[in-house]
C-alpha positions in Angstrom: 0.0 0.0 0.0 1.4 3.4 -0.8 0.9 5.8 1.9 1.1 9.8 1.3 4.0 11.7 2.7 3.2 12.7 6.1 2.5 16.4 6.4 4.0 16.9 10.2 6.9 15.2 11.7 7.4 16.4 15.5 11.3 15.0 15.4 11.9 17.6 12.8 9.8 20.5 14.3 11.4 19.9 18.1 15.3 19.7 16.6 14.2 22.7 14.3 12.8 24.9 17.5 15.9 23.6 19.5 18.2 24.9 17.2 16.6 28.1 16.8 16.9 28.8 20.6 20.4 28.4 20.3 20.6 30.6 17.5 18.8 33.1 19.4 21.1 32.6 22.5 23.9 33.5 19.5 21.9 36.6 18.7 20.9 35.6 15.6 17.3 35.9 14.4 15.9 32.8 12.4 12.4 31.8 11.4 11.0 27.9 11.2 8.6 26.7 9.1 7.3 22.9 9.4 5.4 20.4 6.4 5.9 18.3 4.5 8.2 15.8 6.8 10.4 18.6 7.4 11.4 21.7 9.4 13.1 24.9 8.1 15.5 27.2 9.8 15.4 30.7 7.9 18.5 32.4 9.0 19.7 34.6 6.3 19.7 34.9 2.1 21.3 31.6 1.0 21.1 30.2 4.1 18.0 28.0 5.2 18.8 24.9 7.3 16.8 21.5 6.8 16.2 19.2 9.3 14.6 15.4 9.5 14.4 14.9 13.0 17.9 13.5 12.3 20.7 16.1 10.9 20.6 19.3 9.9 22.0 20.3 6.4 22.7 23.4 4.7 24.4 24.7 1.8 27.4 25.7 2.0 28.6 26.4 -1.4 29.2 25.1 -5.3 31.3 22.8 -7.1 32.1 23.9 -10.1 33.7 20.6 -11.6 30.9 18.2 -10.9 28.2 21.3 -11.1 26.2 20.5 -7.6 25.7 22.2 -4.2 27.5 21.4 -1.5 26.4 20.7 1.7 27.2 20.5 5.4 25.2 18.6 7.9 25.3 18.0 11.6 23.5 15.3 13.4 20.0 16.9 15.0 21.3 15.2 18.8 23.5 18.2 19.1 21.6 22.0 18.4 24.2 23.6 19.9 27.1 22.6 17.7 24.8 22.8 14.6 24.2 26.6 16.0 28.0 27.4 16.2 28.6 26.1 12.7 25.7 27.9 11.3 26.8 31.0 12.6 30.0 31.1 11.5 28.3 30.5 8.3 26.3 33.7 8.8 28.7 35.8 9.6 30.6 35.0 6.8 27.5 35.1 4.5 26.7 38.8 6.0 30.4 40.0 5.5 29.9 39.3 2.1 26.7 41.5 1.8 27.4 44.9 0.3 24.7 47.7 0.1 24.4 49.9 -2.9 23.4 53.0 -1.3 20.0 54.3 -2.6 
């Protein structure tokens, strides 16, 4: 029997709201978003973390060669490190930023 994809998946929505208290203890502002099986952390332009109730992933840049996106993950057990590593990530995503003044 084929069964639809389930809609809510509580393992993804608790890692997702763990790691965005530790990304608020890091003073970065995020935004999660559940369906679908999945959770989304929305940290920052190009950076939107996934998580399964398992890891969390996120891109991290491109390989020109083979053409793809490349990814880092870390397991969902531990919000904190996943936290650290995504901010370092956003702070080097923001010191790219420029603004064109208007």
């Amino acid at each position: 029997m084929i069964r639809p994809p389930t809609l809510f998946n509580s393992a993804a929505c608790r890692s997702a709201e763990l790691l965005h208290q530790e990304l608020r203890h890091d003073g970065v502002s995020a935004d999660v978003h559940t369906g679908y099986g999945l959770a989304l952390v929305s940290v920052w332009v190009g950076l939107v973390i996934w998580c399964d109730g398992e890891r969390f992933w996120w891109r991290t840049g491109w390989n020109a060669d083979r053409r793809r996106v490349i990814y880092a993950w870390h397991p969902a057990t531990d919000p904190r490190g996943a936290a650290r590593r995504i901010t370092m990530r956003y702070a080097e995503l923001r010191s790219r930023q420029t603004f064109e003044p208007s």
